[in-house]
TORLOTI-912076 format. One record per residue (C-alpha): residue in one letter; chain; x, y, z. Coordinates in Angstrom, 1 decimal. Example, Ala and Ser with C-alpha at 12.3 -4.5 7.8 and 13.67 -1.06 7.14 Angstrom:
REM TORLOTI-912076
> A; A; 12.3; -4.5; 7.8
> S; A; 13.7; -1.1; 7.1
//
This chain:
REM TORLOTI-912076
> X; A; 23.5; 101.2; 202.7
> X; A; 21.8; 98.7; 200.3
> X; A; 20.9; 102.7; 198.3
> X; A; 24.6; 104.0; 198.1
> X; A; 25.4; 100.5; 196.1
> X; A; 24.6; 101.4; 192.9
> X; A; 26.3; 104.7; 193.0
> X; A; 29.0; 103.2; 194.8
> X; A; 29.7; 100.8; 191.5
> X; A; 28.7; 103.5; 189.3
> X; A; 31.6; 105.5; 190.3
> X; A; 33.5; 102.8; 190.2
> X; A; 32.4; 102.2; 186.8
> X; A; 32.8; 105.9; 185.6
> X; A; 36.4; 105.8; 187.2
> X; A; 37.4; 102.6; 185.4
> X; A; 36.3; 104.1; 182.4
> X; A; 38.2; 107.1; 182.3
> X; A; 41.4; 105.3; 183.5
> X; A; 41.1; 103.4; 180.1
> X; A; 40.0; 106.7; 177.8
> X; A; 43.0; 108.0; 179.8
> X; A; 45.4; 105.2; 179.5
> X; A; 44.2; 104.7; 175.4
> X; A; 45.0; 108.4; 174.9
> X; A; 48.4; 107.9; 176.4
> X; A; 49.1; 105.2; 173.8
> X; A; 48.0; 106.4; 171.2
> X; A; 50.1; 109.6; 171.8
> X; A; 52.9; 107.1; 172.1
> X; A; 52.7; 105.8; 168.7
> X; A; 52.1; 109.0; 166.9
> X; A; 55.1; 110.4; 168.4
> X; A; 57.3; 106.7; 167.6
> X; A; 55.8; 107.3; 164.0
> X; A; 56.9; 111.0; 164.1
> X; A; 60.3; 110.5; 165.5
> X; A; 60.5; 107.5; 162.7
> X; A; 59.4; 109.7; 159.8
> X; A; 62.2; 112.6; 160.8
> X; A; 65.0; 109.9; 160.9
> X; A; 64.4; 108.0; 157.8
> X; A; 66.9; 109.8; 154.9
> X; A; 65.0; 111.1; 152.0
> X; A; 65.0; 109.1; 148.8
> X; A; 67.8; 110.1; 146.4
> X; A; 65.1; 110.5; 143.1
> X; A; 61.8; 109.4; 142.4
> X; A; 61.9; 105.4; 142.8
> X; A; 65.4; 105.0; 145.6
> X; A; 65.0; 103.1; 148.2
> X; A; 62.3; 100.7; 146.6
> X; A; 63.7; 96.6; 147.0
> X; A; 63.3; 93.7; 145.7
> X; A; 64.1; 90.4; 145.8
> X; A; 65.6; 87.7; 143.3
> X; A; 66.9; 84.7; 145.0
> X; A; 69.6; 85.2; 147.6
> X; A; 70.3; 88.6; 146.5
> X; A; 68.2; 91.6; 147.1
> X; A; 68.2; 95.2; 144.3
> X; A; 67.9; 98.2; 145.8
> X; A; 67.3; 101.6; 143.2
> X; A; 69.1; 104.7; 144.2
> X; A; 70.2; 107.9; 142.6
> X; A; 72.4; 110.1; 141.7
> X; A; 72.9; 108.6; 138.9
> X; A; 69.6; 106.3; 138.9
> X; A; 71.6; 102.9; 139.2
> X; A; 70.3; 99.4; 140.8
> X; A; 72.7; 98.3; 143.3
> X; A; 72.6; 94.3; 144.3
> X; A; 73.4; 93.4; 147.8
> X; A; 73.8; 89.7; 149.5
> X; A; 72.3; 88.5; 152.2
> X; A; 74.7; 90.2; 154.8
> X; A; 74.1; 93.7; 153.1
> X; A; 77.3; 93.9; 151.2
> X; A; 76.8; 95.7; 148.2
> X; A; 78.2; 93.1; 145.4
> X; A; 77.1; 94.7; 141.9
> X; A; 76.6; 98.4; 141.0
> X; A; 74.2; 98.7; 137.6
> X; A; 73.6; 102.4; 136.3
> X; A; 70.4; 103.1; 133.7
> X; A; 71.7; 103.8; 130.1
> X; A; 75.3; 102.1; 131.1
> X; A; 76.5; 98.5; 129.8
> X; A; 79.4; 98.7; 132.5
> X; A; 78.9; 97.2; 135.3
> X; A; 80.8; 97.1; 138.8
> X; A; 80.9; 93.4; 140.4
> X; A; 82.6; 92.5; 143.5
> X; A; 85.7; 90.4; 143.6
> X; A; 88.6; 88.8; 144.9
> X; A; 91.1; 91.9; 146.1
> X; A; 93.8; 92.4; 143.3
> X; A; 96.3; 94.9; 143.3
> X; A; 97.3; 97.2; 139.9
> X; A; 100.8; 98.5; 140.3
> X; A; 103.8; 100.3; 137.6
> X; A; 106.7; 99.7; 139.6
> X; A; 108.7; 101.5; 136.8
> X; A; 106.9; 104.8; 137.1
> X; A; 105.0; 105.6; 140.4
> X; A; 105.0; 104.5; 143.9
> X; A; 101.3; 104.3; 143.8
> X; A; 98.9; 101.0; 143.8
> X; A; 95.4; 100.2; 143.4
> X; A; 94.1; 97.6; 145.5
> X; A; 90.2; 96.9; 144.5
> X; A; 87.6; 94.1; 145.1
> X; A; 86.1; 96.3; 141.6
> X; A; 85.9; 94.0; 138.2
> X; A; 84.0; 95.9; 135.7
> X; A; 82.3; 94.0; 133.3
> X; A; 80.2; 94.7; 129.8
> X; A; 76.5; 93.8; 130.1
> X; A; 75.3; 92.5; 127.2
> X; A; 73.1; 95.6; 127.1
> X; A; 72.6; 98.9; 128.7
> X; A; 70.5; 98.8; 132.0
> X; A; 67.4; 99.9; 132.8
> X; A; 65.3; 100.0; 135.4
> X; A; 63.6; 96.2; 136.3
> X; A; 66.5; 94.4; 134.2
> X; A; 67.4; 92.2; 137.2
> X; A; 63.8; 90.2; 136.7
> X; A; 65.0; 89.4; 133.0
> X; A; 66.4; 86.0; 131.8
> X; A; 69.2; 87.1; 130.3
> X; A; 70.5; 89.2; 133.0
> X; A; 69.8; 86.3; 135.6
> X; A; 72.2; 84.2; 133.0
> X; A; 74.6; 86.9; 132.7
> X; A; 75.0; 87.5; 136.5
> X; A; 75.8; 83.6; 137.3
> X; A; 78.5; 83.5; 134.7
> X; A; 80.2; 86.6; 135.9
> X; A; 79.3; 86.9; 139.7
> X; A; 82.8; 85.5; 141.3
> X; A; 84.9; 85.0; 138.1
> X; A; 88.3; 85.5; 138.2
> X; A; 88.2; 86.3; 134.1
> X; A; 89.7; 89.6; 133.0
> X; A; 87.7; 92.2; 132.9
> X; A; 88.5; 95.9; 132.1
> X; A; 90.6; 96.8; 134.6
> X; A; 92.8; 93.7; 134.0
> X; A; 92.4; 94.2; 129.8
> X; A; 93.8; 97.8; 130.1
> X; A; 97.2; 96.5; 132.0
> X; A; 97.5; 94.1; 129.2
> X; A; 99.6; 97.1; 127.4
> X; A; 101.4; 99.0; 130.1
> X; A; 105.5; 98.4; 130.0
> X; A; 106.7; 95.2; 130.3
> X; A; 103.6; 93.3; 129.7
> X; A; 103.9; 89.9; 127.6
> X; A; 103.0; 89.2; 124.3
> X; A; 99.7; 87.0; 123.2
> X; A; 98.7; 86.4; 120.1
> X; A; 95.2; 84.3; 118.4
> X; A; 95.6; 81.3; 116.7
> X; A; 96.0; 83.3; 113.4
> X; A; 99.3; 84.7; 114.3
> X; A; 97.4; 88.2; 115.3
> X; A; 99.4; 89.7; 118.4
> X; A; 96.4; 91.3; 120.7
> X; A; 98.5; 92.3; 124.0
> X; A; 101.2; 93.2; 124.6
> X; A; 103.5; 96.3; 125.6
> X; A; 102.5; 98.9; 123.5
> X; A; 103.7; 102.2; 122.7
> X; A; 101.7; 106.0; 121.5
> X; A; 103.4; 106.2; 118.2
> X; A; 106.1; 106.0; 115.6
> X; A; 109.3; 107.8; 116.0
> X; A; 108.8; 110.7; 113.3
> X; A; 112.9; 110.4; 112.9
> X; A; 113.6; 107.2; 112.4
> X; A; 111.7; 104.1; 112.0
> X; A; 114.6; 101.9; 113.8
> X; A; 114.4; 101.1; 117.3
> X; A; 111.9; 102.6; 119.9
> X; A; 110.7; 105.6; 119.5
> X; A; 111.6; 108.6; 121.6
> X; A; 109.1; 110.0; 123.9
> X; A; 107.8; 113.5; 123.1
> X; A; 108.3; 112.8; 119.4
> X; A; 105.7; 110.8; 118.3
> X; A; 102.8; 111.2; 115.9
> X; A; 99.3; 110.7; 116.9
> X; A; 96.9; 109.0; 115.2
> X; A; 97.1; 105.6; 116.2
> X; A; 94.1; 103.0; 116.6
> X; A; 93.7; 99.7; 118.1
> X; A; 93.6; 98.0; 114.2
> X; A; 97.0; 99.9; 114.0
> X; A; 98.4; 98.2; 116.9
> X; A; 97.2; 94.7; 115.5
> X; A; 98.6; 94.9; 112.5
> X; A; 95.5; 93.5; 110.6
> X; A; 92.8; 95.5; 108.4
> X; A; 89.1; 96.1; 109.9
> X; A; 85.7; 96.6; 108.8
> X; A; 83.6; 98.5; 111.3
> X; A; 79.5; 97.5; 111.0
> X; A; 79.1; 100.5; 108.8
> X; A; 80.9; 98.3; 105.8
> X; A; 84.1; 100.7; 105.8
> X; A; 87.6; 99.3; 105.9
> X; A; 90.7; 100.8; 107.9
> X; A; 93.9; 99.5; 107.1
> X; A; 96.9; 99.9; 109.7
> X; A; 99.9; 101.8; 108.5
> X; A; 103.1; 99.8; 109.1
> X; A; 105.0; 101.9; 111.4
> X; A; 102.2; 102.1; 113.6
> X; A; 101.9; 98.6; 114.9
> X; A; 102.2; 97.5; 118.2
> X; A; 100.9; 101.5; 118.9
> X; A; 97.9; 103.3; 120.0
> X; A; 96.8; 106.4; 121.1
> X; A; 94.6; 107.8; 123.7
> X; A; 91.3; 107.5; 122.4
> X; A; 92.8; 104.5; 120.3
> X; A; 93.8; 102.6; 123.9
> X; A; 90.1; 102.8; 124.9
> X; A; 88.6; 101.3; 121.8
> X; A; 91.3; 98.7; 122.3
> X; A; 90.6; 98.2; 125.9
> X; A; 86.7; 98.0; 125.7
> X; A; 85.8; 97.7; 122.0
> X; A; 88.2; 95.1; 120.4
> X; A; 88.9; 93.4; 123.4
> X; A; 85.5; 93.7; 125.5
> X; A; 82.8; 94.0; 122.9
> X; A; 81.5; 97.2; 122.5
> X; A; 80.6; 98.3; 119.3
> X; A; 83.3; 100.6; 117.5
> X; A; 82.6; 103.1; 115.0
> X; A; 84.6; 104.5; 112.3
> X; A; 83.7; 107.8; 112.1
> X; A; 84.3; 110.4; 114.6
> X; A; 81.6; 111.8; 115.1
> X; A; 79.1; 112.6; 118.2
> X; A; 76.1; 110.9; 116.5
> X; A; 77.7; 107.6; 115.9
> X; A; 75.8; 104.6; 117.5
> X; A; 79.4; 103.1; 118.2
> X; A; 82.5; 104.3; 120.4
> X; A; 84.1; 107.0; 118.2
> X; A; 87.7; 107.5; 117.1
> X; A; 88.3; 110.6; 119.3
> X; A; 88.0; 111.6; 122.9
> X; A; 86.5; 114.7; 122.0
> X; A; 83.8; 112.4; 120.0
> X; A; 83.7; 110.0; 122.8
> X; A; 83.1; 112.9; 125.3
> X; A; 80.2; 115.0; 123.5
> X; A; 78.6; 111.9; 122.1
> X; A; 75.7; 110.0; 123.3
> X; A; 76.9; 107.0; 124.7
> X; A; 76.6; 105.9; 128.0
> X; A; 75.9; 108.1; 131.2
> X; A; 77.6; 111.4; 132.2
> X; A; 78.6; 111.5; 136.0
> X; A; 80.6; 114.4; 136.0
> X; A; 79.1; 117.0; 133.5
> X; A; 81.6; 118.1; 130.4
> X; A; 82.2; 121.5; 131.3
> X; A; 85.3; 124.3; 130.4
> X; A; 86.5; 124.2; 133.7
> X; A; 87.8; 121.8; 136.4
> X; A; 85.0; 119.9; 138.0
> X; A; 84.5; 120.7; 142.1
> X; A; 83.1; 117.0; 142.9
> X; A; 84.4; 114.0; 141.6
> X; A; 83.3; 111.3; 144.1
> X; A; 80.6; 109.6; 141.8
> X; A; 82.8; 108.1; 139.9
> X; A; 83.6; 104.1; 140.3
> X; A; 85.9; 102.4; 138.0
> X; A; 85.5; 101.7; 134.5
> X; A; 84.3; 105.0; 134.1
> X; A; 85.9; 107.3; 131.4
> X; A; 87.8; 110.5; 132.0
> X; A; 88.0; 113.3; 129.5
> X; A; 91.1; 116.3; 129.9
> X; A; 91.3; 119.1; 127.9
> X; A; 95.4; 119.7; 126.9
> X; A; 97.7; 122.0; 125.2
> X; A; 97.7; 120.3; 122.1
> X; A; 93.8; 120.1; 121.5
> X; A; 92.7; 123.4; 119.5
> X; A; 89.9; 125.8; 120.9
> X; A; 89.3; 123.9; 124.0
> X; A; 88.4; 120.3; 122.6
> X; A; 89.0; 117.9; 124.4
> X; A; 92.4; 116.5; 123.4
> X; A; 93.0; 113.4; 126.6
> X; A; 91.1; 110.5; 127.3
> X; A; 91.7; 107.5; 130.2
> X; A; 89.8; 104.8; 131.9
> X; A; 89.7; 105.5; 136.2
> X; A; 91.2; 102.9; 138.3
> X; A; 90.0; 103.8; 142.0
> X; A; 91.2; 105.1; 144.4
> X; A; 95.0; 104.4; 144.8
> X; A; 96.9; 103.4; 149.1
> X; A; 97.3; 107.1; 149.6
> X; A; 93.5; 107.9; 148.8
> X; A; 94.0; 109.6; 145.7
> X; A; 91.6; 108.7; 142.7
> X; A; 94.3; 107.4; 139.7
> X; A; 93.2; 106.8; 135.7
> X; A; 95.3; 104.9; 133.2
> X; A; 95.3; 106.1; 130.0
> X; A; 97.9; 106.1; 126.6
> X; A; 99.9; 109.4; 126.5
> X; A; 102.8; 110.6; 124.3
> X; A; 105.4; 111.5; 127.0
> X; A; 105.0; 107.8; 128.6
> X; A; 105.2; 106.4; 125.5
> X; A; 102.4; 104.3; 125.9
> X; A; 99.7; 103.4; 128.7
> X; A; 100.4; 104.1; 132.2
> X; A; 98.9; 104.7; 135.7
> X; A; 102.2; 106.3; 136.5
> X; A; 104.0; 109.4; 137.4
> X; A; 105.7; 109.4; 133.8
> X; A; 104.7; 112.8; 131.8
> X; A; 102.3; 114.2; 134.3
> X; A; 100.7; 112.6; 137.3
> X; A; 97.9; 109.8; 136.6
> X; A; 95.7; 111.5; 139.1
> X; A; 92.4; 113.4; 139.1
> X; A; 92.9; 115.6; 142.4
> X; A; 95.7; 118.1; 143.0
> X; A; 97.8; 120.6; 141.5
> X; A; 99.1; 118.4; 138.2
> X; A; 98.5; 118.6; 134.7
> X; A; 96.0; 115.9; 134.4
> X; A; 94.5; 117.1; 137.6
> X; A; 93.9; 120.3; 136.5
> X; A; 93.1; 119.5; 133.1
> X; A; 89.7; 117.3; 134.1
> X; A; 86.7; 118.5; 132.1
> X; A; 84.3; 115.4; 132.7
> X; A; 83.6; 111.6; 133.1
> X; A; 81.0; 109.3; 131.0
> X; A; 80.3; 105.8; 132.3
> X; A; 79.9; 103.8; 129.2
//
């Protein structure tokens, strides 16, 4: 007996042993098959840098793509700022408003969206910076105008408001001059084009290049399509305006055709000759190009600032146009939305985010 002990706990031994090689195996197979089932459910990163966070104070910046943006959330998730790479526009989150034209459509555009100017264009890492941390805590929450707000400052019926010098900055506004009569309001479908933001002001400007426009008197309290937007987002919101029109000025050109093969800003939906398949990337701020009858050899003759999506789901743009007589999110002279059978619809070349 006392010679069968030592095999007795050597077998014992041996057996313990390969219960643990046995049960180790079995784990490790475990967590190569957790990591394996992990790897196949995590979503691939949208370009070279998404899904990479970081912290700064209570909120936290996540990069994704498509285009590459930084996107800020809070502490629940929410997403509460949208900044793209090469864009000054940015896309806070705010108290719910709603944009309604009672006059000419049944549609509204309720948003939490306020679109804002940085004070430069975004790039990669800009959330670390001083000045953006500065920027953020003035306009995180405000109830200021912004874009959105600025461009229903000259849709029908909107009051007057003028600087301390007498200037009158908003206000209804219509396209253009009567080309019949200068008396009363001018008839829709019979106005000239041509008018600018400085033309609806009233009051001569010099652009940074040194060179002077001067309004022409029948023209004031008027702007055009391309001349709404510089109104909107140059005069008003403080991006730089050019006075040439062309695609290699360093400022917001004259035309939309200028404004949509120039460099500025970021293209989310590619210019193209033909009506665009996806529109989904765009948010609001951005700008929307149309090629129309009246523009020659397929410029692009149409130019208007998206809203979001309206109650009924459909994306909506405001814009000055010559059969409204002015700017309008409405139904007036073609429907003010991107998807569908209309004219504006179907005229949708591109969008740039400035």
């Amino acid at each position: 007996m006392k010679r069968l002990l030592p095999r007795i706990r050597k077998f014992s031994l041996t057996r313990n042993a390969a219960l643990f090689l046995v049960t180790a195996a079995l784990l490790a197979a475990s967590c190569v098959l957790t990591l394996q089932f992990r790897h196949r459910t995590d979503p691939p990163p949208a370009s070279p840098g998404a899904g990479i966070r970081a912290r700064s104070g209570p909120l936290e910046f996540e990069r994704i793509g498509n285009p590459a943006r930084t996107v800020a959330r809070d502490q629940h998730g929410t997403v509460v700022a949208t900044f793209t790479d090469g864009a000054r526009t940015a896309v806070l989150t705010g108290p719910s408003r709603t944009f309604a034209e009672p006059r000419t459509t049944d549609a509204e555009v309720v948003t939490k969206s306020w679109v804002r100017l940085l004070p430069k264009a975004w790039a990669r890492g800009a959330e670390r910076s001083d000045w953006f941390k500065t920027w953020l805590r003035s306009r995180l929450g405000s109830r200021d105008p912004d874009i959105l707000a600025t461009a229903f400052d000259y849709v029908a019926g909107a009051p007057a408001r003028t600087t301390a010098a007498g200037v009158t900055y908003s206000g209804a506004a219509r396209y253009g001059p009567g080309t019949t009569s200068d008396s009363g309001p001018a008839r829709p479908g019979k106005q000239r084009m041509g008018s600018d933001f400085y033309d609806y002001l009233g009051t001569p400007w010099t652009f940074p290049d040194g060179v002077t426009r001067r309004p022409e008197k029948d023209r004031r309290r008027s702007v055009d399509c391309s001349g709404y937007v510089r109104l909107v987002y140059g005069y008003r919101s403080g991006f730089l305006l050019d006075s040439r029109d062309s695609p290699a000025g360093s400022g917001l050109q004259r035309t939309a055709d200028a404004i949509a093969h120039g460099p500025l800003g970021v293209p989310v939906i590619p210019l193209t000759d033909r009506t665009p398949d996806v529109i989904q990337g765009l948010q609001p701020g951005d700008l929307v190009f149309f090629r129309t009858r009246e523009a020659p050899g397929g410029r692009i003759g149409h130019i208007g600032i998206y809203l979001g999506l309206d109650t009924a789901d459909h994306p909506r743009f405001i814009s000055s146009r010559k059969n409204a007589n002015g700017p309008t999110m409405g139904d007036k002279g073609g429907t003010s939305r991107l998807d569908g059978e209309g004219y504006y619809a179907q005229g949708l070349r591109g969008a740039r985010r400035l």
